[in-house]
N, CA, C and O atoms as a DFTB+ gen file, in Angstrom:
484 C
 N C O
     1  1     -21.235      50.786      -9.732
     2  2     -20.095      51.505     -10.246
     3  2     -20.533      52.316     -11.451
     4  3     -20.812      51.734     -12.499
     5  1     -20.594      53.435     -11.362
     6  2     -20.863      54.169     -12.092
     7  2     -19.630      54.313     -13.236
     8  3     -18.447      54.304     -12.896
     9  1     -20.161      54.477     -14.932
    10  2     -19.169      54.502     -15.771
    11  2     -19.014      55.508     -16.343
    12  3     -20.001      56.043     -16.849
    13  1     -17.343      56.282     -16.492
    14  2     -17.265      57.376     -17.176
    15  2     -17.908      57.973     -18.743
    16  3     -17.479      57.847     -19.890
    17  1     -18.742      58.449     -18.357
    18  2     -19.193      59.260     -19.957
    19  2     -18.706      59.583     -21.216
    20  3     -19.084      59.522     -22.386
    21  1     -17.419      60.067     -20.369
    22  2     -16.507      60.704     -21.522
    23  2     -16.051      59.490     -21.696
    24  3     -16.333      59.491     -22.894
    25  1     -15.400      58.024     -21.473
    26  2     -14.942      56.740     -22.136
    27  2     -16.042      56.309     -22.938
    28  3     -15.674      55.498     -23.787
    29  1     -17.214      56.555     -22.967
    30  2     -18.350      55.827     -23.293
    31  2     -18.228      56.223     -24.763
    32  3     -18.111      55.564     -25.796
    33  1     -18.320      57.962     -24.410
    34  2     -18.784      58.361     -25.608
    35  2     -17.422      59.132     -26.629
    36  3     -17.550      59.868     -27.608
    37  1     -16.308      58.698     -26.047
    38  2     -15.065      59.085     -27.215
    39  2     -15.511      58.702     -28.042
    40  3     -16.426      57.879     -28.029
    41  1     -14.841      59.329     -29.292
    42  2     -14.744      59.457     -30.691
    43  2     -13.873      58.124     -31.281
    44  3     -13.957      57.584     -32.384
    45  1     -12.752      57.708     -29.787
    46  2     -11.577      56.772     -30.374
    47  2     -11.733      56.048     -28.864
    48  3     -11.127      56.368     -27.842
    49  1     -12.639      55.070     -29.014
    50  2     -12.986      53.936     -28.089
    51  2     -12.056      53.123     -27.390
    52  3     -12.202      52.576     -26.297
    53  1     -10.892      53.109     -28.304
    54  2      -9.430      52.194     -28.013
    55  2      -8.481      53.396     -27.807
    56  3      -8.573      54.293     -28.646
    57  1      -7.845      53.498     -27.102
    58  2      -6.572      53.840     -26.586
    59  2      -5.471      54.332     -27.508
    60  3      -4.923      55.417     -27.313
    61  1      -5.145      53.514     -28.528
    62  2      -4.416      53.572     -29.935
    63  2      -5.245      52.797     -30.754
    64  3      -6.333      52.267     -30.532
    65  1      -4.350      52.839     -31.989
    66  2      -4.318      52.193     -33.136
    67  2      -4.106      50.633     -32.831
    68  3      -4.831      49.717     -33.218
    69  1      -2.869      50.535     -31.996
    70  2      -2.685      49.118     -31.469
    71  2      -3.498      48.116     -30.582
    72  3      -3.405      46.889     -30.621
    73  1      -4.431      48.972     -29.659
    74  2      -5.148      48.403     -29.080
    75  2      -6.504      48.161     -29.867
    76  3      -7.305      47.405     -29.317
    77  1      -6.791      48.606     -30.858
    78  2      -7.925      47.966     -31.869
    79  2      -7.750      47.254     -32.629
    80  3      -8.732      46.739     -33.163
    81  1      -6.428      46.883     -33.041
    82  2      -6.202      45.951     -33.823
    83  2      -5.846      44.653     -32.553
    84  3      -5.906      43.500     -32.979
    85  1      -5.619      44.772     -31.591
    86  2      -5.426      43.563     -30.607
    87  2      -7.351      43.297     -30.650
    88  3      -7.798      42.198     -30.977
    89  1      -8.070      44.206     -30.358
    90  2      -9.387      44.148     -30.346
    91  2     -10.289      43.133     -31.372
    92  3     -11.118      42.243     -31.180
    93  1      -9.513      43.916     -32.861
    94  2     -10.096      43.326     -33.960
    95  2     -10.241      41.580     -33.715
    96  3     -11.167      40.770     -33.751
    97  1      -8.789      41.534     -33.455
    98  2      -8.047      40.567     -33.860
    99  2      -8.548      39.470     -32.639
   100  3      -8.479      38.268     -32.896
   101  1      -8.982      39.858     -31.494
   102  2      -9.672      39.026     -30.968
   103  2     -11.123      38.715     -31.123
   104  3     -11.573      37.883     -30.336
   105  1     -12.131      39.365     -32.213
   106  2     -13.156      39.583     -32.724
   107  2     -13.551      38.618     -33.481
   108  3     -14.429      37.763     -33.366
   109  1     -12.432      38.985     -34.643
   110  2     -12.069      37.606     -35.283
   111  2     -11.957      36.186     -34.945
   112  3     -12.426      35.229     -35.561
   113  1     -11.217      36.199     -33.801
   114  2     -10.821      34.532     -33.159
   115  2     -12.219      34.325     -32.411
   116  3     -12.166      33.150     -32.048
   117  1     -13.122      34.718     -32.102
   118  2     -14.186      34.315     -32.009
   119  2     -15.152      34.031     -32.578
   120  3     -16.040      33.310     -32.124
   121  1     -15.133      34.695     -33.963
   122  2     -16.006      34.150     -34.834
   123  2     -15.596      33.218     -35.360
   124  3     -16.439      32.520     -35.924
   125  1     -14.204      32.795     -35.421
   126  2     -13.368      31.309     -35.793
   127  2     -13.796      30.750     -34.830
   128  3     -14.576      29.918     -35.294
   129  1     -13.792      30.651     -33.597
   130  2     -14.627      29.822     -32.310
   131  2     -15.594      29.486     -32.769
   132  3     -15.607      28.361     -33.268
   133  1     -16.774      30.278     -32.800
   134  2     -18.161      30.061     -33.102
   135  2     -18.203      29.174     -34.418
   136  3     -18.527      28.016     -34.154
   137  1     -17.960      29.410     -35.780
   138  2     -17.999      28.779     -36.634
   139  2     -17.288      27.704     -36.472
   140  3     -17.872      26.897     -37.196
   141  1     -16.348      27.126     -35.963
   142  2     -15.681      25.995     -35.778
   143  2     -16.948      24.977     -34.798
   144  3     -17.320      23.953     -35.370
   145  1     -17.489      25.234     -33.559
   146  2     -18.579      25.133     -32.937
   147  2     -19.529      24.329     -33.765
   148  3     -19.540      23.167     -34.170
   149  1     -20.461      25.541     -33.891
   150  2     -21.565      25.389     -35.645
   151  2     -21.280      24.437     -36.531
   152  3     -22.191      23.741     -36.979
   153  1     -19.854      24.240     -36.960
   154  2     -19.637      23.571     -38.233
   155  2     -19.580      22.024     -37.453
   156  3     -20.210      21.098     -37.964
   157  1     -18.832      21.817     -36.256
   158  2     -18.828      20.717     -35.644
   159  2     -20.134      20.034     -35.319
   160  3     -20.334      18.888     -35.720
   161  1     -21.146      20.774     -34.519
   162  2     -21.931      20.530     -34.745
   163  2     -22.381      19.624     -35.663
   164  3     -22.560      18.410     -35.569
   165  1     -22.579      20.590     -36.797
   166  2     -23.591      19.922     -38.123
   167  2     -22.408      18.947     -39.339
   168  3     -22.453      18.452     -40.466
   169  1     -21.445      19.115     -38.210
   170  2     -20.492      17.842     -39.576
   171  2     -20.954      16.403     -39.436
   172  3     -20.981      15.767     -38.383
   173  1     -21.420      15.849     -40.993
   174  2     -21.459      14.532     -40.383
   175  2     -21.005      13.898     -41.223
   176  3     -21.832      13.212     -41.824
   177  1     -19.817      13.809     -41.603
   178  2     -18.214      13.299     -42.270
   179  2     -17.419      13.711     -41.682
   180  3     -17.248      14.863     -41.284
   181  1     -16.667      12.568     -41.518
   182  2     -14.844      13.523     -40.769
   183  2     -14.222      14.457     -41.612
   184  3     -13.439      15.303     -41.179
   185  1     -14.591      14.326     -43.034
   186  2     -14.021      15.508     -44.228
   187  2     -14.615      16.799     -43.412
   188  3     -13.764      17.569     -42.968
   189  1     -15.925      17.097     -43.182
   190  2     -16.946      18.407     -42.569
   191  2     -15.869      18.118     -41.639
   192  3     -14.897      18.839     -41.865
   193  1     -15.676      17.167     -40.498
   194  2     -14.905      17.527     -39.322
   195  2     -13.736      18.036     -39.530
   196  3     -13.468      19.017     -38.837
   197  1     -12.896      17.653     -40.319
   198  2     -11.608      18.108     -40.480
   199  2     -11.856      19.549     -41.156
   200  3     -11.613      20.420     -40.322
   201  1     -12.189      19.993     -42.175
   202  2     -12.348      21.111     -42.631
   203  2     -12.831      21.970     -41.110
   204  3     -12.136      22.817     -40.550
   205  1     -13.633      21.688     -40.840
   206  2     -14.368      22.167     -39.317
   207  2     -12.749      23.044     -38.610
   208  3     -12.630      24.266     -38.533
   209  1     -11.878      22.209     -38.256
   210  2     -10.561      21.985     -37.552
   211  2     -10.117      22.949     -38.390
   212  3      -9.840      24.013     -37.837
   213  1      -9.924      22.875     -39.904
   214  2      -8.951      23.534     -40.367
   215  2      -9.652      25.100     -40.522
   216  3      -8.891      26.067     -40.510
   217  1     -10.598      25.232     -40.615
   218  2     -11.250      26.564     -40.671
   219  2     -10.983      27.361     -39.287
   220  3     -10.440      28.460     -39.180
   221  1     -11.376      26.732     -38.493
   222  2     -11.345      27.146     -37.125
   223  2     -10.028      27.560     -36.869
   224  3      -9.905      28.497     -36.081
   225  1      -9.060      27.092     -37.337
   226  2      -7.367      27.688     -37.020
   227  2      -6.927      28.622     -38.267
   228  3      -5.905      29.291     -38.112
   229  1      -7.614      28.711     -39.469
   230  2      -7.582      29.503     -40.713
   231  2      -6.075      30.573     -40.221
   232  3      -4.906      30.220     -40.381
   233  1      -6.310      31.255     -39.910
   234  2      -5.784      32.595     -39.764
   235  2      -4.296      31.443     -39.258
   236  3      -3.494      31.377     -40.189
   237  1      -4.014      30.893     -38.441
   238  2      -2.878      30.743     -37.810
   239  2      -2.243      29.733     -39.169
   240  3      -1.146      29.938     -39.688
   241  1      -2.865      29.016     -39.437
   242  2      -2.589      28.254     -40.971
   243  2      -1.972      28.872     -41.637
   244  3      -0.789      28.671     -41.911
   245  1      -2.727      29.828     -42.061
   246  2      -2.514      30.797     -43.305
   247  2      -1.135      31.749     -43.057
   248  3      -0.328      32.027     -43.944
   249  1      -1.045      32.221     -41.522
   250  2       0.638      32.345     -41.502
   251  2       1.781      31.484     -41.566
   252  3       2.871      31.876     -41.984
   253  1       1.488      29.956     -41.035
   254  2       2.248      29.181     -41.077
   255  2       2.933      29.152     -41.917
   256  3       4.143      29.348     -42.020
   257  1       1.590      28.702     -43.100
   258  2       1.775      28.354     -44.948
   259  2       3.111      29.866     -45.106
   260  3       4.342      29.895     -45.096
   261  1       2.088      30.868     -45.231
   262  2       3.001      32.076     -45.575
   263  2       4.615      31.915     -45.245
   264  3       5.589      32.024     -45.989
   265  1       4.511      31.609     -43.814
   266  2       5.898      31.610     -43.516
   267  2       6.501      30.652     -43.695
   268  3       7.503      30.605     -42.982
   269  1       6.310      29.467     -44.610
   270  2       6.923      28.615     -45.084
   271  2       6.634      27.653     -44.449
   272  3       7.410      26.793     -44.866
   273  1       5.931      27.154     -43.594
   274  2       6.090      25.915     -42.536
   275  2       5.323      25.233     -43.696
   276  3       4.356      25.927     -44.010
   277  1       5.469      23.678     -44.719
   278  2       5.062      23.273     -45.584
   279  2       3.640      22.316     -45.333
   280  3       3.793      21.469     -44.453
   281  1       2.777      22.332     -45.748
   282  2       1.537      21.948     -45.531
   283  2       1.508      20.437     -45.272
   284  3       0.353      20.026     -45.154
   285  1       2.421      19.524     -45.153
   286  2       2.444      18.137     -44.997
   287  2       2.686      18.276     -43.507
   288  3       1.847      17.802     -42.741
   289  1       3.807      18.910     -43.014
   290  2       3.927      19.259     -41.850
   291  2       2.778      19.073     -41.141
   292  3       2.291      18.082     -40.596
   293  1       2.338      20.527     -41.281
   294  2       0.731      20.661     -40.462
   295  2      -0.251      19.678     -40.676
   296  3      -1.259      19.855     -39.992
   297  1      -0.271      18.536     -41.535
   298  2      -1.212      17.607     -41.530
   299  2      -0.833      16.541     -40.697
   300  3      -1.638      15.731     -40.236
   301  1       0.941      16.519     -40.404
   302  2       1.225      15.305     -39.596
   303  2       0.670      15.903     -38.401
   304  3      -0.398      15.360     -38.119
   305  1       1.030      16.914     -37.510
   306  2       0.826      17.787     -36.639
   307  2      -0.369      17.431     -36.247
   308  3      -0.558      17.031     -35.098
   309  1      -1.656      17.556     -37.439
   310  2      -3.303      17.440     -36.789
   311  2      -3.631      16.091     -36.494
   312  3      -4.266      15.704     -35.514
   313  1      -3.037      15.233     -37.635
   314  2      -3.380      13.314     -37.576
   315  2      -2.851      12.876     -36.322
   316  3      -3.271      11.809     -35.876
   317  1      -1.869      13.622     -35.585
   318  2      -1.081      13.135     -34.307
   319  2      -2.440      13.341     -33.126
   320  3      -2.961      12.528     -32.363
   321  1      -2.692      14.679     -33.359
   322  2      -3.414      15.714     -32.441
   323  2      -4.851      15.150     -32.510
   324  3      -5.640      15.189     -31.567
   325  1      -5.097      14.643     -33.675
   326  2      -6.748      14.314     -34.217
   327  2      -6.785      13.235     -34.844
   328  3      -7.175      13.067     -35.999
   329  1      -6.134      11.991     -33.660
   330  2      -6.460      10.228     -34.770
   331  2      -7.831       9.998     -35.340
   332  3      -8.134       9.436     -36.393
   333  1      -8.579      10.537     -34.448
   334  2      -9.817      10.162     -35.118
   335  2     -10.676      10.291     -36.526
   336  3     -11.624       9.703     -37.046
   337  1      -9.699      11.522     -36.881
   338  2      -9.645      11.734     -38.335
   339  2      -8.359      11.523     -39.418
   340  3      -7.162      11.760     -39.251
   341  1      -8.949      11.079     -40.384
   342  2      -8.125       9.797     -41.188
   343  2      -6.989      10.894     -41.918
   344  3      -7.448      11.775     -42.646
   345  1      -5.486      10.806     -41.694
   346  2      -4.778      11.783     -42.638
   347  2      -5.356      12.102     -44.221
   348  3      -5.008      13.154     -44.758
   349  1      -6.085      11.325     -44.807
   350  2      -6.784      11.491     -45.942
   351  2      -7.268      12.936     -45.559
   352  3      -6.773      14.054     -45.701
   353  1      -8.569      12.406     -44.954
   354  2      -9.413      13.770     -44.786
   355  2      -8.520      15.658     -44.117
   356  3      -8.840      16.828     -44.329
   357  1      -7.558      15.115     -43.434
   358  2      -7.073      16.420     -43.036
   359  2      -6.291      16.969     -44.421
   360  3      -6.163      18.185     -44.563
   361  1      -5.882      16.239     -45.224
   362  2      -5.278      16.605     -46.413
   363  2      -5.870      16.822     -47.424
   364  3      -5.388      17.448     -48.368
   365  1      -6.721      16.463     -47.398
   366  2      -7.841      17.259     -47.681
   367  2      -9.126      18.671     -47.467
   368  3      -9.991      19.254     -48.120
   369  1      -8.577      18.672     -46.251
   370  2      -9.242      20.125     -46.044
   371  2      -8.069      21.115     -46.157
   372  3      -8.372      22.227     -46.588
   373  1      -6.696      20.884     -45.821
   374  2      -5.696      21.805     -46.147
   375  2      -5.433      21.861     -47.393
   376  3      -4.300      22.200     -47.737
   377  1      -6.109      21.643     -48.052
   378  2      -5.781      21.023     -49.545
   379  2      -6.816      22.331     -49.859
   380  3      -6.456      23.317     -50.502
   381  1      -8.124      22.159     -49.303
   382  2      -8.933      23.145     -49.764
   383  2      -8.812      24.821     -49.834
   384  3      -9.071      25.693     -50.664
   385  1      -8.173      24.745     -48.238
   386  2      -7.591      26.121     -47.614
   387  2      -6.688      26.986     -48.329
   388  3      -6.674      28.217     -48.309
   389  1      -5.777      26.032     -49.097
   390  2      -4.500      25.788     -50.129
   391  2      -5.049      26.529     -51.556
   392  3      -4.429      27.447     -52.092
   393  1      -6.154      26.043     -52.006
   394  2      -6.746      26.505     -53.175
   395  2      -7.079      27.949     -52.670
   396  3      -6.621      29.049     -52.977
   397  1      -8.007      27.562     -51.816
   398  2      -8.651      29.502     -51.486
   399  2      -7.587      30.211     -51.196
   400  3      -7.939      31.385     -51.081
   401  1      -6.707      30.113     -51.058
   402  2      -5.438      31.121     -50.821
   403  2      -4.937      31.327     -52.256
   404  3      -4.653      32.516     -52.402
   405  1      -4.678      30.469     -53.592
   406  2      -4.100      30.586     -54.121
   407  2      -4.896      31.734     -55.047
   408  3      -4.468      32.770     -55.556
   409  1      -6.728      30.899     -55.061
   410  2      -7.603      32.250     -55.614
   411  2      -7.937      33.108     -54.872
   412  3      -9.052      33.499     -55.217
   413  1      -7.550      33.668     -53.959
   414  2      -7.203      34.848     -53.418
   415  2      -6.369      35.724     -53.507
   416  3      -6.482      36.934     -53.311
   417  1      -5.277      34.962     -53.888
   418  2      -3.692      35.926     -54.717
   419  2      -3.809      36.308     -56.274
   420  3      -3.149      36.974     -57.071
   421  1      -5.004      35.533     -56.297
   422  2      -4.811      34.922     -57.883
   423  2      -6.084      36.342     -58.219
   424  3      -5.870      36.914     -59.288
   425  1      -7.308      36.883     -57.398
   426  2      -7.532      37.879     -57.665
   427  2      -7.472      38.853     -57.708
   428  3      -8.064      39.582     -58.503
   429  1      -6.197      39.390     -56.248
   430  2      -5.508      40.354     -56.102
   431  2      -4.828      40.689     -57.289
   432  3      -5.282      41.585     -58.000
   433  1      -3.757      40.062     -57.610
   434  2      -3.376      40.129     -58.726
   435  2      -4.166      40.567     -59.946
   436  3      -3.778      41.394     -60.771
   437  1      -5.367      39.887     -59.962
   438  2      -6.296      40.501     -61.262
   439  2      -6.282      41.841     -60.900
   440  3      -5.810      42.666     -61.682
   441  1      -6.798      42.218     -59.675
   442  2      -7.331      43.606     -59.489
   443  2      -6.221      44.721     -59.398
   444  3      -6.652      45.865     -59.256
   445  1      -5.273      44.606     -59.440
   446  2      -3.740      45.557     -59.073
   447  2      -3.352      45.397     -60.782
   448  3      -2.845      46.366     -61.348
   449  1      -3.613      44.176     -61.516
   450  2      -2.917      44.592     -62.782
   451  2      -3.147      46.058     -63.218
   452  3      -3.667      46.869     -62.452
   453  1      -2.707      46.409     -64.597
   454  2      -3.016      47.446     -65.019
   455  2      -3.680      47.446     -66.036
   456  3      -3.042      46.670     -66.747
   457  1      -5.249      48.064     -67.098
   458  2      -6.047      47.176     -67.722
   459  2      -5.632      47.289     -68.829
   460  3      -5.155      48.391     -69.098
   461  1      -5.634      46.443     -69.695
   462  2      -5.471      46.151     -71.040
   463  2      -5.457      47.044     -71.971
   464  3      -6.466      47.622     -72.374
   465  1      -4.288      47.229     -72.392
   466  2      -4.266      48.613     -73.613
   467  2      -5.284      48.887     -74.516
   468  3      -5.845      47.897     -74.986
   469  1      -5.597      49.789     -74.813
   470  2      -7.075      50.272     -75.238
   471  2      -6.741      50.961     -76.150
   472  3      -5.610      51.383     -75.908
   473  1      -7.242      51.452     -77.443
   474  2      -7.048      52.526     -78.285
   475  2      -8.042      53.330     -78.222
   476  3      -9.137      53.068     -78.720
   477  1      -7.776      54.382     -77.613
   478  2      -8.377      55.887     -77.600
   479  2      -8.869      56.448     -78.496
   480  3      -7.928      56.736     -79.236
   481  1      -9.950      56.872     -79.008
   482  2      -9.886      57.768     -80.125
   483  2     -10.735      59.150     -79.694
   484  3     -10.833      60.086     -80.487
């Protein structure tokens, strides 16, 4: 089967705007695959395992949280889903996820302020 040239070699590979961000966005969930993988792999604490778990779903977390679903929630949710790891440890890796989000807002914020009044001369 021979492949069209002109698809090969557009300028705009995707169709729209929308279909590259469906693209991206499945780009992403694979490198959450892979690193979830990798990290399982080489975990050898259920803390590494659970973090493992919670990294690997990052992105869907991180809307949850956003949208209010409260982080105890999602830990009963994984301890149900994942006995093998001790609710300690999952509350603990959402615990971690929890921080990096907060210094993540917490530098946005630095960087959008406006800088510190200065005297000109």
């Amino acid at each position: 089967m021979k492949e069209d040239s002109k698809t090969l070699n557009s300028p705009e590979p995707f169709g729209s705007p929308a279909e590259e961000a469906v693209f991206l966005q499945g780009k992403k969930a694979i490198r959450s695959l892979y690193e979830a993988f990798r990290l399982k792999k080489t975990a050898k604490t259920p803390r590494e395992l659970a973090e493992a778990i919670v990294r690997s779903e990052e992105h869907q977390i991180r809307e949850m949280l956003n949208d209010g679903v409260r982080q105890v929630e999602i830990a009963k949710y994984l301890v149900k889903s994942v006995p093998s790891i001790s609710k300690k440890e999952i509350q603990a890796a959402l615990e971690a996820l929890r921080s990096r989000m907060l210094r993540e807002k917490k530098k946005r914020t630095d960087e959008q302020a406006p800088p510190e009044n200065q005297d000109w001369k």
